[in-house]
PDB file of N, CA, C and O in Angstrom:
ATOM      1  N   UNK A   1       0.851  -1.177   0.000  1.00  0.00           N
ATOM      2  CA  UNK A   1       0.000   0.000   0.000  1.00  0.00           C
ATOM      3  C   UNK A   1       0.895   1.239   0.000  1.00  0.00           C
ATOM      4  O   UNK A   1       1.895   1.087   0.702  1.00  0.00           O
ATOM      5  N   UNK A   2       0.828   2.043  -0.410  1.00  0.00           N
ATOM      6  CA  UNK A   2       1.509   3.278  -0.802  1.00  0.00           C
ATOM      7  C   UNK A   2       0.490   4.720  -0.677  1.00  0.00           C
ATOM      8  O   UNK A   2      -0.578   4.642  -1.285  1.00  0.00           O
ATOM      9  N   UNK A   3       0.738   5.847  -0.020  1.00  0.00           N
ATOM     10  CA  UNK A   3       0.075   6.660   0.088  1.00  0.00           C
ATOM     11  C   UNK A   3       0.764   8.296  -0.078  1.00  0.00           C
ATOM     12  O   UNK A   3       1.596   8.744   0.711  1.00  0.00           O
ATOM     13  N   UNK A   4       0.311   8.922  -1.071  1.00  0.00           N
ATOM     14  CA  UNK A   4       1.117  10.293  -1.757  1.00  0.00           C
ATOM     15  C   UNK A   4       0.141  11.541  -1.545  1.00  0.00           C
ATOM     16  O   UNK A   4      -1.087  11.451  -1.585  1.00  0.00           O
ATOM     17  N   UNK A   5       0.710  12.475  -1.362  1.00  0.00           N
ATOM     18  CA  UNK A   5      -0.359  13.485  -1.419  1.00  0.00           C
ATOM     19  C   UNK A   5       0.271  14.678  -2.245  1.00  0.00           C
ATOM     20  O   UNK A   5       1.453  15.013  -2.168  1.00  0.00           O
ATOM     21  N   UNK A   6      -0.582  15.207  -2.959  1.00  0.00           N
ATOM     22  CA  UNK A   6      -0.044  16.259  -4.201  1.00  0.00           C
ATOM     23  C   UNK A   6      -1.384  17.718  -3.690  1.00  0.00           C
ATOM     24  O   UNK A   6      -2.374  17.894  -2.980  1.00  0.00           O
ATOM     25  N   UNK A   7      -0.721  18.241  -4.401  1.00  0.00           N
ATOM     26  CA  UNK A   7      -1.563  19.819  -4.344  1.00  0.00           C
ATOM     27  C   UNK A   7      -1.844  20.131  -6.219  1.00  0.00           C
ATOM     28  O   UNK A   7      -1.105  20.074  -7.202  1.00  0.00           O
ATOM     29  N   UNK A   8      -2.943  20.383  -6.057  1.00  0.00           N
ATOM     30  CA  UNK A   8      -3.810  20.377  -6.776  1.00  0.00           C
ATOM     31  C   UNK A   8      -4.309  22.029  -7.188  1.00  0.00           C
ATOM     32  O   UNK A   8      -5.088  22.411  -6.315  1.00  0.00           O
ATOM     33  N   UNK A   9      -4.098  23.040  -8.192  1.00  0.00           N
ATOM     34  CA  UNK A   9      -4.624  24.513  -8.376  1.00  0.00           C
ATOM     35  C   UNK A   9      -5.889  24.511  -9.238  1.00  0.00           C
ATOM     36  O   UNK A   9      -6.053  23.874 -10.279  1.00  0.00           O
ATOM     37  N   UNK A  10      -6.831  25.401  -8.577  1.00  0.00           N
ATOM     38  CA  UNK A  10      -7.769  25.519  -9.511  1.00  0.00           C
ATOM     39  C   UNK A  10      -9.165  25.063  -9.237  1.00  0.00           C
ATOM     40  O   UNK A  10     -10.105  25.497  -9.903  1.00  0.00           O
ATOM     41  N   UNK A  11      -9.373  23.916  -7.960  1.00  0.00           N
ATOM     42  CA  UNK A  11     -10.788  23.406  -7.380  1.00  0.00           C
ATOM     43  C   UNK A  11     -11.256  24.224  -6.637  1.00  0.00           C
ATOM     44  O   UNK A  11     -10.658  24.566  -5.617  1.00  0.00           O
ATOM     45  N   UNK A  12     -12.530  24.758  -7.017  1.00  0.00           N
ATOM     46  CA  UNK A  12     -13.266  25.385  -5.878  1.00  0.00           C
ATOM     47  C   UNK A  12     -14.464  25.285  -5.328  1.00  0.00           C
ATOM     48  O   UNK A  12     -15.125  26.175  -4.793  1.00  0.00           O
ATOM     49  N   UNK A  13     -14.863  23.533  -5.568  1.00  0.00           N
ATOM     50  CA  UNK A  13     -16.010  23.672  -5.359  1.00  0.00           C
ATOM     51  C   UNK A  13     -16.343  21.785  -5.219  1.00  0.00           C
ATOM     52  O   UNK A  13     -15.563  20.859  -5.438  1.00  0.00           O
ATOM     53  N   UNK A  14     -17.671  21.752  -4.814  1.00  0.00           N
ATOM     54  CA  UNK A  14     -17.744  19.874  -4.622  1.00  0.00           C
ATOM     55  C   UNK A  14     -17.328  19.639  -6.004  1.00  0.00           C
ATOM     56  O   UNK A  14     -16.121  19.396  -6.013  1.00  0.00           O
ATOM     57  N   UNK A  15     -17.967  19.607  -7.470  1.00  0.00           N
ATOM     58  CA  UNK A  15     -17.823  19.007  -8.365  1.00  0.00           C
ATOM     59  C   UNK A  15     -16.324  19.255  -8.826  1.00  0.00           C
ATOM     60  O   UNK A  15     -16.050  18.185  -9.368  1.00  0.00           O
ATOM     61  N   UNK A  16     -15.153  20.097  -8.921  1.00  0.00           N
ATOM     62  CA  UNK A  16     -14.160  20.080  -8.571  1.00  0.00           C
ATOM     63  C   UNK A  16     -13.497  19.180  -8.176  1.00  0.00           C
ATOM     64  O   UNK A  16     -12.464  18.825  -8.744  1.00  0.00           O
ATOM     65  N   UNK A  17     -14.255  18.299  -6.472  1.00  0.00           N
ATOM     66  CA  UNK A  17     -13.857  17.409  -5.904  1.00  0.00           C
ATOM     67  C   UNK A  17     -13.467  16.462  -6.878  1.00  0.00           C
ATOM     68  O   UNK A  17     -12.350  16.163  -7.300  1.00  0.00           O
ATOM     69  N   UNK A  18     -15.069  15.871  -7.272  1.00  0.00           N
ATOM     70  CA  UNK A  18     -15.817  14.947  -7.789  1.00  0.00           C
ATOM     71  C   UNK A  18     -14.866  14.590  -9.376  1.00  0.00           C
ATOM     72  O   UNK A  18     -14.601  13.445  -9.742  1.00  0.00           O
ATOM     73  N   UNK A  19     -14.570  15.543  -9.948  1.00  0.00           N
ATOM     74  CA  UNK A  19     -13.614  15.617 -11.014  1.00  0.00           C
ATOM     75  C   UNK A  19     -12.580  15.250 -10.976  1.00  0.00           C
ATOM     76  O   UNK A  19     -12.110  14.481 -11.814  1.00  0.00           O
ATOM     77  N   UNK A  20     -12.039  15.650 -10.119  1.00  0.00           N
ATOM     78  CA  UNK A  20     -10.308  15.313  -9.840  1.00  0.00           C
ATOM     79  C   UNK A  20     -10.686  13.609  -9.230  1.00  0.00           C
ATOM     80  O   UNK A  20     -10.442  12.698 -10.020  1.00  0.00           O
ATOM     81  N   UNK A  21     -11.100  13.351  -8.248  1.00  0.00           N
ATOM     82  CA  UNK A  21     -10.995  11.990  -7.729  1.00  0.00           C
ATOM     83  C   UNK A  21     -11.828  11.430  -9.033  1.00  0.00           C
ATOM     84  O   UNK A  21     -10.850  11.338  -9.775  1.00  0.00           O
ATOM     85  N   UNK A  22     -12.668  11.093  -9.656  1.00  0.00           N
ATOM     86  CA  UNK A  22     -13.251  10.292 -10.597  1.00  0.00           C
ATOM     87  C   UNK A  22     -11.774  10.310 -11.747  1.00  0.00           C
ATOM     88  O   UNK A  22     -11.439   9.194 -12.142  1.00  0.00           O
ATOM     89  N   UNK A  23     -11.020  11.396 -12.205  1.00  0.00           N
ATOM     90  CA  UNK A  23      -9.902  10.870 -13.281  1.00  0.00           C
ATOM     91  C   UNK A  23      -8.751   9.702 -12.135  1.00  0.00           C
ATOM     92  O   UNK A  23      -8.465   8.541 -12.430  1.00  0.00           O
ATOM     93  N   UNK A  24      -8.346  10.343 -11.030  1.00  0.00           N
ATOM     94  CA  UNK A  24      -7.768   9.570 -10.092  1.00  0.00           C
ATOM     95  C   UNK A  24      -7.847   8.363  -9.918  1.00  0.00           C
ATOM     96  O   UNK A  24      -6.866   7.660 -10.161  1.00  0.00           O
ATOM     97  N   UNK A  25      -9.180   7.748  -9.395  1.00  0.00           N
ATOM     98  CA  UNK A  25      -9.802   6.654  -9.284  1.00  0.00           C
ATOM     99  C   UNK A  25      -9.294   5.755 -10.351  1.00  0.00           C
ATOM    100  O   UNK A  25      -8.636   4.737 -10.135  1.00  0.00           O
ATOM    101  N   UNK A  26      -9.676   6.239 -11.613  1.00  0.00           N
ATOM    102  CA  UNK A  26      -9.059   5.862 -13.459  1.00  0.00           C
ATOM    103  C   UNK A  26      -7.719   5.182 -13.121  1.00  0.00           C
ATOM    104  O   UNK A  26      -7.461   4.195 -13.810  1.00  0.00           O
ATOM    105  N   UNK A  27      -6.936   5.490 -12.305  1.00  0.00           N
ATOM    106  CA  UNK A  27      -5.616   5.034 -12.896  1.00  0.00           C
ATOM    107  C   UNK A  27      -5.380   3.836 -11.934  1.00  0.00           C
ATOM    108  O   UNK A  27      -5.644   3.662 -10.744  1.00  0.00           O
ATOM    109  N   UNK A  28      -4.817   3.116 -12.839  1.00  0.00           N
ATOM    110  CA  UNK A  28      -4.699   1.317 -12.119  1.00  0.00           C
ATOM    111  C   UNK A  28      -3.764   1.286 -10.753  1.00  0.00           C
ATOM    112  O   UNK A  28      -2.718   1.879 -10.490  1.00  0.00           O
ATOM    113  N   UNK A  29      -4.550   0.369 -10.005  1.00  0.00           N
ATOM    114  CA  UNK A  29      -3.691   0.499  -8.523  1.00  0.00           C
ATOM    115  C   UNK A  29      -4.407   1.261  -7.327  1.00  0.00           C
ATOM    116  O   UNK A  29      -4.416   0.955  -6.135  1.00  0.00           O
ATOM    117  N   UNK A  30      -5.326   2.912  -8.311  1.00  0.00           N
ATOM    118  CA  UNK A  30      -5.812   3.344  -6.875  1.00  0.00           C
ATOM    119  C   UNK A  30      -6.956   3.101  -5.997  1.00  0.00           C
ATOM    120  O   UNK A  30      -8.097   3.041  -6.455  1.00  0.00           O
ATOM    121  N   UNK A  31      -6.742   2.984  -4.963  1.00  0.00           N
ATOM    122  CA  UNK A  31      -7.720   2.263  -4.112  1.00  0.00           C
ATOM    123  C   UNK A  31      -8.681   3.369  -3.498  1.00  0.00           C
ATOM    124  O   UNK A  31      -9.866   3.201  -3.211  1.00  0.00           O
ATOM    125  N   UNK A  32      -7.689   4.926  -3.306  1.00  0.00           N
ATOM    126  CA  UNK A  32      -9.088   5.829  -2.209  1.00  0.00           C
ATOM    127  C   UNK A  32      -8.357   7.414  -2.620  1.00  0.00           C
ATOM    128  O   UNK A  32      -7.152   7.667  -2.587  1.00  0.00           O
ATOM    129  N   UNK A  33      -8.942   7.907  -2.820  1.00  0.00           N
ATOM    130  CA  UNK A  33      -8.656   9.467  -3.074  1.00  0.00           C
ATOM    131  C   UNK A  33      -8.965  10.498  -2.046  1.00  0.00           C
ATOM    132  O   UNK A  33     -10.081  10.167  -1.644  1.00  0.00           O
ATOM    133  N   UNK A  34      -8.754  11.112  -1.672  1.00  0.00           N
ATOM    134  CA  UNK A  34      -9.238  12.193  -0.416  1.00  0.00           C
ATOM    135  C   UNK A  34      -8.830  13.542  -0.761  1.00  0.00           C
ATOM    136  O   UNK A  34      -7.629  13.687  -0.988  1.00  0.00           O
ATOM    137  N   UNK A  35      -9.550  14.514  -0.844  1.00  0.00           N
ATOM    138  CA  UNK A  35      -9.317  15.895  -1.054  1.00  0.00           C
ATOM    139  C   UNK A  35      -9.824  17.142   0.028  1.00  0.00           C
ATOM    140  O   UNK A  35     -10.907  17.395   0.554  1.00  0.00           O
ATOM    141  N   UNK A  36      -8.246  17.888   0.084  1.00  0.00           N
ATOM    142  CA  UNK A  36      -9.014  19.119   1.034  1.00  0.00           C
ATOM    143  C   UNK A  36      -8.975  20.116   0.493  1.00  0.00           C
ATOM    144  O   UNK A  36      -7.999  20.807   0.201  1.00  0.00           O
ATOM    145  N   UNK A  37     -10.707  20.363   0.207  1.00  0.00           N
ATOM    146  CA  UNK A  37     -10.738  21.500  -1.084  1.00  0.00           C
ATOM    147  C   UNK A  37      -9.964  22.936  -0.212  1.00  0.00           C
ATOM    148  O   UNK A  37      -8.987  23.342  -0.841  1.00  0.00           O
ATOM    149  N   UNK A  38     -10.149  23.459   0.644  1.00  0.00           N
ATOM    150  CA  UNK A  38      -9.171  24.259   1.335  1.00  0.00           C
ATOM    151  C   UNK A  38      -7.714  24.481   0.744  1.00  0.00           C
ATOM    152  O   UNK A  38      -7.483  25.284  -0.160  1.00  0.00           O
ATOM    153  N   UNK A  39      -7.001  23.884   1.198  1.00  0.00           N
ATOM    154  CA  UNK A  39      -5.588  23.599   0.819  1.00  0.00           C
ATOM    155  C   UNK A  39      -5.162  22.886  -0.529  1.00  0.00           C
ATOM    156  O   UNK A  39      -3.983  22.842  -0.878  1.00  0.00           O
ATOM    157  N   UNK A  40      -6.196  22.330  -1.265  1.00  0.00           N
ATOM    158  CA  UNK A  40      -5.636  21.731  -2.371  1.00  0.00           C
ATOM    159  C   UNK A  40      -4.792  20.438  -2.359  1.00  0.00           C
ATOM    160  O   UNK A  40      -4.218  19.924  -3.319  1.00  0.00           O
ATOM    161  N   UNK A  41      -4.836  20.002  -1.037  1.00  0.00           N
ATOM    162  CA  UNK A  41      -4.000  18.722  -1.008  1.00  0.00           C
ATOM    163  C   UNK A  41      -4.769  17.613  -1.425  1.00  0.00           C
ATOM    164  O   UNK A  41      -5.870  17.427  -0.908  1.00  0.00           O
ATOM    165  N   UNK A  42      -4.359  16.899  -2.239  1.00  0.00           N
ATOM    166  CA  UNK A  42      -5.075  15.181  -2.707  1.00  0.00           C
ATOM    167  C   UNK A  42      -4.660  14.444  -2.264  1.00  0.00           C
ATOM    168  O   UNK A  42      -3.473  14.662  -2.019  1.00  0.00           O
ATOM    169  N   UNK A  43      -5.245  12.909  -1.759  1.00  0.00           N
ATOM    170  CA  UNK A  43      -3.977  12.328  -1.218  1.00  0.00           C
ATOM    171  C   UNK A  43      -4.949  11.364  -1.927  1.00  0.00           C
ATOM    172  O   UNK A  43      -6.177  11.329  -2.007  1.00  0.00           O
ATOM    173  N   UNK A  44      -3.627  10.340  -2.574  1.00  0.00           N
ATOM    174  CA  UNK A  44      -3.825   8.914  -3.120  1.00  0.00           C
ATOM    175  C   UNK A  44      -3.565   7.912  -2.444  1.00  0.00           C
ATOM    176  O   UNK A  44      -2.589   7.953  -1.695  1.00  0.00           O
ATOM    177  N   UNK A  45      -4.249   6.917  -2.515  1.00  0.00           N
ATOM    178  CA  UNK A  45      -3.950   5.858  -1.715  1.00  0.00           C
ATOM    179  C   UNK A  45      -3.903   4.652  -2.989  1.00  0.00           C
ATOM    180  O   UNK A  45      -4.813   4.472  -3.798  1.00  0.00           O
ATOM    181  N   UNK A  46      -2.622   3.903  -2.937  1.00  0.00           N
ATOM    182  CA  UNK A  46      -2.623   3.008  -3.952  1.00  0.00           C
ATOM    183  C   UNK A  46      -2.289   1.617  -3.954  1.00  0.00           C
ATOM    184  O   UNK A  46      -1.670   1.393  -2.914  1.00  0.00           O
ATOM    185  N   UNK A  47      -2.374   0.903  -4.427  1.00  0.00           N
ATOM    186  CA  UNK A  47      -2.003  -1.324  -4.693  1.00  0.00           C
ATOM    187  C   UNK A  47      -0.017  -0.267  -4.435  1.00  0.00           C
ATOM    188  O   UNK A  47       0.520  -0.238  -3.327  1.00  0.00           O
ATOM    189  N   UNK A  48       0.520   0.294  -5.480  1.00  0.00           N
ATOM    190  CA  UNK A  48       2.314   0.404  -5.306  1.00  0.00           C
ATOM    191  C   UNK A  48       2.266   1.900  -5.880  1.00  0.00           C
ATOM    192  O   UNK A  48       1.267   2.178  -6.544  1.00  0.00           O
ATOM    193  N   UNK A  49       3.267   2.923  -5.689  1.00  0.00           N
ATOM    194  CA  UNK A  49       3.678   4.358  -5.810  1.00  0.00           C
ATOM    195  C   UNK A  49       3.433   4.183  -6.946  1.00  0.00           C
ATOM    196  O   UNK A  49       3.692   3.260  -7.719  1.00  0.00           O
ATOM    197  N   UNK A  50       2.492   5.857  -7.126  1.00  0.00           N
ATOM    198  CA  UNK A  50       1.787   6.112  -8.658  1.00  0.00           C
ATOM    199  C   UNK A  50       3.491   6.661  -9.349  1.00  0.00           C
ATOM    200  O   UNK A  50       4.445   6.864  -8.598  1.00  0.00           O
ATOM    201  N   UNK A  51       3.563   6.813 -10.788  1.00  0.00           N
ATOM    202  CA  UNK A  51       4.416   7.554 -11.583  1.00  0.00           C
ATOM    203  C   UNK A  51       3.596   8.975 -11.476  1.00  0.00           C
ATOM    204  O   UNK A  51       2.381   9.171 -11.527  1.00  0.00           O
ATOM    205  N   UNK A  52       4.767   9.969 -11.297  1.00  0.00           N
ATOM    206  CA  UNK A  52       4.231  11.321 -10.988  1.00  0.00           C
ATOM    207  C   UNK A  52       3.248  11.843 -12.195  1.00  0.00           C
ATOM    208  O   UNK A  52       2.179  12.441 -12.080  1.00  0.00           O
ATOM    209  N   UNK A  53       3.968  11.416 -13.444  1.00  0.00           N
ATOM    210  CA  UNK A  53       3.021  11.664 -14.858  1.00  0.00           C
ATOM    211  C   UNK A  53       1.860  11.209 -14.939  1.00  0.00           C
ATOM    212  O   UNK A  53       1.001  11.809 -15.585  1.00  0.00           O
ATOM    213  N   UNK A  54       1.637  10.186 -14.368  1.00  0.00           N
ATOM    214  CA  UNK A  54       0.121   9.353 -14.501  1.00  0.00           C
ATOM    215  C   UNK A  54      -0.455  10.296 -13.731  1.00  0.00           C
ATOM    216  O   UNK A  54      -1.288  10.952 -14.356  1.00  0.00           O
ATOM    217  N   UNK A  55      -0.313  10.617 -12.562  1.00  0.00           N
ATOM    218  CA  UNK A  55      -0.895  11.404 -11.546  1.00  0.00           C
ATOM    219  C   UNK A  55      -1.228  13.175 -12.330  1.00  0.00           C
ATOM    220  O   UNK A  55      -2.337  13.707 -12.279  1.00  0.00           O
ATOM    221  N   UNK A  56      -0.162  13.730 -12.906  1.00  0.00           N
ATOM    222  CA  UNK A  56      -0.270  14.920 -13.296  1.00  0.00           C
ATOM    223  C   UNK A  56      -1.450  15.035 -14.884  1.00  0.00           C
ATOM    224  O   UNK A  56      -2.061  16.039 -15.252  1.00  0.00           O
ATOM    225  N   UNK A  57      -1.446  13.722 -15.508  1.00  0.00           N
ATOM    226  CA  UNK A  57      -1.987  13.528 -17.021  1.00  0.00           C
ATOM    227  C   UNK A  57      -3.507  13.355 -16.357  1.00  0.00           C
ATOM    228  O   UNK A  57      -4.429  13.897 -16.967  1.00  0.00           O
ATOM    229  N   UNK A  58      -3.822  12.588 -15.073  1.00  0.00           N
ATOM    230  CA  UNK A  58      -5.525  12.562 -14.717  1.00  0.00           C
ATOM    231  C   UNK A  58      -5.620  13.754 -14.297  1.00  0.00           C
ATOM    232  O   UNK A  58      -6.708  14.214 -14.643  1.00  0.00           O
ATOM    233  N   UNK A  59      -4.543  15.040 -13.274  1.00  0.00           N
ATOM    234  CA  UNK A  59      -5.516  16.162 -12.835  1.00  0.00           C
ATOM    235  C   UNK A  59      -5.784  16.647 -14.043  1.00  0.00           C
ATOM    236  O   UNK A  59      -6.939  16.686 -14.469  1.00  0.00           O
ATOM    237  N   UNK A  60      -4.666  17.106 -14.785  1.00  0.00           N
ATOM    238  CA  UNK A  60      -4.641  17.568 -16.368  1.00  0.00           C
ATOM    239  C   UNK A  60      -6.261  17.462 -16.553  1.00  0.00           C
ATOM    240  O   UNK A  60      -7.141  18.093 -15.968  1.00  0.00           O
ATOM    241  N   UNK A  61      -6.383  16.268 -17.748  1.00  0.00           N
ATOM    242  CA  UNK A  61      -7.383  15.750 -17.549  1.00  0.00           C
ATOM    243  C   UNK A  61      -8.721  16.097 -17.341  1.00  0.00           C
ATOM    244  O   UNK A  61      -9.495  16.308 -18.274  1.00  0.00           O
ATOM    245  N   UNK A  62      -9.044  16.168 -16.110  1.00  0.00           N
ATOM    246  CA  UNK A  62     -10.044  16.862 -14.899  1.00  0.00           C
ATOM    247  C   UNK A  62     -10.161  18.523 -15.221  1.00  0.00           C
ATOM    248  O   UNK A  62     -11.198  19.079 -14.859  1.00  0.00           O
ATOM    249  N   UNK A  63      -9.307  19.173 -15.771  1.00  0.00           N
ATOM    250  CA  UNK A  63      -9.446  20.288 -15.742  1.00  0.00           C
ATOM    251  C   UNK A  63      -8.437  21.080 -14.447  1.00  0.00           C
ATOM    252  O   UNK A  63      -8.724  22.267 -14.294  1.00  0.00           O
ATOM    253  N   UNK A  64      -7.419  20.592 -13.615  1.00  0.00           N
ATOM    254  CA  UNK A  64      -6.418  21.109 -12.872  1.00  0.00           C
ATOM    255  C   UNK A  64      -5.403  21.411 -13.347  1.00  0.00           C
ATOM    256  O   UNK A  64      -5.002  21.464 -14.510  1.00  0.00           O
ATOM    257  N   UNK A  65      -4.890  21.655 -12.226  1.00  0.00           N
ATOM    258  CA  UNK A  65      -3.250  21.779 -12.708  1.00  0.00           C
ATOM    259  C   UNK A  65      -2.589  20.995 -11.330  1.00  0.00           C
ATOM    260  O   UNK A  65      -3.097  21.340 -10.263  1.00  0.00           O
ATOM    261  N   UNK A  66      -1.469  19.944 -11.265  1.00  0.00           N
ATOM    262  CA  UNK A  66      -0.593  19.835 -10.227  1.00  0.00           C
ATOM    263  C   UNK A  66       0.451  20.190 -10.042  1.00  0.00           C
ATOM    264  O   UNK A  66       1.497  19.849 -10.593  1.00  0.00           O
ATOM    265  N   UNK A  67       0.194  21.188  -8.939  1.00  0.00           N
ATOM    266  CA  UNK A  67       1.295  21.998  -8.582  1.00  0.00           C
ATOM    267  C   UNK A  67       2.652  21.917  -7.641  1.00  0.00           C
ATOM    268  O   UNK A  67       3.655  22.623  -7.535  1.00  0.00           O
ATOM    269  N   UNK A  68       2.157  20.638  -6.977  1.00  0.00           N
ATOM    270  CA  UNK A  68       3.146  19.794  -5.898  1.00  0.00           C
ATOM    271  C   UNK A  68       3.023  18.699  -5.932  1.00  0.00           C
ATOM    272  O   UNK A  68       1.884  18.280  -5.729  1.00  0.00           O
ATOM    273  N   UNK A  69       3.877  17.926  -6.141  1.00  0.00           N
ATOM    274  CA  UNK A  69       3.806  16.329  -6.217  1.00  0.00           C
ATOM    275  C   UNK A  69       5.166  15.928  -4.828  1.00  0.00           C
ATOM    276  O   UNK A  69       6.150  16.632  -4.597  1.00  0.00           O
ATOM    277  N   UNK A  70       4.884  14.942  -4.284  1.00  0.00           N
ATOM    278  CA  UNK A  70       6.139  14.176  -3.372  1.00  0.00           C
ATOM    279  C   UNK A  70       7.553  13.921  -4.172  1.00  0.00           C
ATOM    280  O   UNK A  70       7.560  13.430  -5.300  1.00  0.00           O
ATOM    281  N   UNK A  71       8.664  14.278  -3.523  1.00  0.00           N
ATOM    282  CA  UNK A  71       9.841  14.097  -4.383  1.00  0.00           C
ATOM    283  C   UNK A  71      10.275  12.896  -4.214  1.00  0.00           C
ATOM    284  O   UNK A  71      11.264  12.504  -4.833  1.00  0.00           O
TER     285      UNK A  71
END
């Protein structure tokens, strides 16, 4: 199990939420998404550590931008 949290620009609202975790969800491995629309932090919960690109190509995607990813 592996768990990352990225910051996320640009959500301001539930469907926001709902956007970003539904492309998230999409990518193989993730098990639970959590967002604090406040701060912009996402946190993934996954099967093994996402590739930062997979992660940045679903906010993309969604209509975000990721602005912090874990180094």
């Amino acid at each position: 199990m592996s768990t990352a949290t990225y910051t996320v620009s640009g959500m301001t609202c539930g469907h926001c939420i709902a956007s970003v975790t539904e492309e998230l969800t999409e990518l193989a491995g993730v098990t639970g998404v959590a967002v604090d629309l406040p701060t912009g932090a996402v946190t993934v919960t996954s099967a093994a550590p996402l590739a930062t690109e997979d992660v940045r190509a679903a906010v993309t995607e969604a209509g975000y931008q990721l602005t912090d990813a874990p180094a």
